[in-house]
N, C-alpha and C positions, 0 to 999 in steps of 0.2 A: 542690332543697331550698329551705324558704322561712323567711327570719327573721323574727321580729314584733317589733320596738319595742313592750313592753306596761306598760300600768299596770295595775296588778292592781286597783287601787283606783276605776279610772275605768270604767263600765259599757258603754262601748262597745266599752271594749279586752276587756272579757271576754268581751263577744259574735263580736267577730271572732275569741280565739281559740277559743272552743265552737266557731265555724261548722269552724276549719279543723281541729278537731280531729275532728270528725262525719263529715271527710271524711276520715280517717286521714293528713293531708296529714305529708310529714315535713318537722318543723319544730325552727326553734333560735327559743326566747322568752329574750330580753334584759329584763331591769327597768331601763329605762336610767334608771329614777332611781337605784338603786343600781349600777349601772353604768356611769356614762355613756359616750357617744361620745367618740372622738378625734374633731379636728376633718378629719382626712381621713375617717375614715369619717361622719362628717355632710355631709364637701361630695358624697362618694361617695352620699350618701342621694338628698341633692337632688336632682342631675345625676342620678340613677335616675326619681325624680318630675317632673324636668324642669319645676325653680321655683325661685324665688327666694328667701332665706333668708325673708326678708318674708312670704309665703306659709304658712310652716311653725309660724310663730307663735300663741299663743294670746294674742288682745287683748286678752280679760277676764281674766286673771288679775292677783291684784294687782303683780305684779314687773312686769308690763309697765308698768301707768301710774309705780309707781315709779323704773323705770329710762328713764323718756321714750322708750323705744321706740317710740312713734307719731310722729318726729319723721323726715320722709320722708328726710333725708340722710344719714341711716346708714347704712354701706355692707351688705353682705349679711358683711363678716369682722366688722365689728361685733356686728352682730344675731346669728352664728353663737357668736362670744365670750359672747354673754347667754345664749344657751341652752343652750353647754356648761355656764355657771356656776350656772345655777338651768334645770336640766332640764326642769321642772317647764312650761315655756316653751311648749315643742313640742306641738302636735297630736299625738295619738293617737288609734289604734294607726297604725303604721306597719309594714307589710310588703312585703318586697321580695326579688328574687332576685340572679341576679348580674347582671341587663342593664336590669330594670322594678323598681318600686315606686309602690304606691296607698296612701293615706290612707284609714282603714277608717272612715269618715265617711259615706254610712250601713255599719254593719259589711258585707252583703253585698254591697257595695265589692273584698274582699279575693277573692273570689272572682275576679275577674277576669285575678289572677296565673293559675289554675288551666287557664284556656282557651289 
């Protein structure tokens, strides 16, 4: 089984969940803006993606240049704290199972779970 970190609102999340749903893949879809992560299950994301909170981050958005986030010494419990508090933070879509996780960046990215 495969979960999706999804923004409904963001068009690439919609594309990786069309793609896995085309495949009938069974799946659990999170709105982690209205949801968000515990901070175990986002370190749990990471260590899935195998990267650093740094990584997970979306630079253009405005919370980032607000919260000085580009400021390279902030630790990754830092950076993990920003993006529980303003969700909106994180890269999307995010799918993963219990061992992997890919960044659906291009959406048929997510496919990759599936091999």
């Amino acid at each position: 089984m495969l979960t999706i970190l999804h923004n409904p609102r963001c068009s690439k999340s919609r594309q990786a969940l069309e793609l896995l749903q085309q495949r009938q893949v069974e799946l659990t879809v999170i709105d982690y803006q209205k949801h968000p992560l515990s901070k175990a299950e986002l370190a749990s994301v990471l260590a899935k993606l195998g990267i650093p909170a740094r990584a997970l981050l979306r630079t253009k958005e405005d919370d980032y240049k607000e919260l000085q986030l580009d400021n390279p010494t902030l630790s990754d419990d830092v950076l993990m704290e920003a993006m529980l508090s303003h969700p909106k933070l994180m890269e999307r879509p995010v799918v993963f199972d219990n061992t992997r996780a890919v960044i659906g960046r291009p959406p048929e990215q997510v496919l990759d779970l599936l091999a």
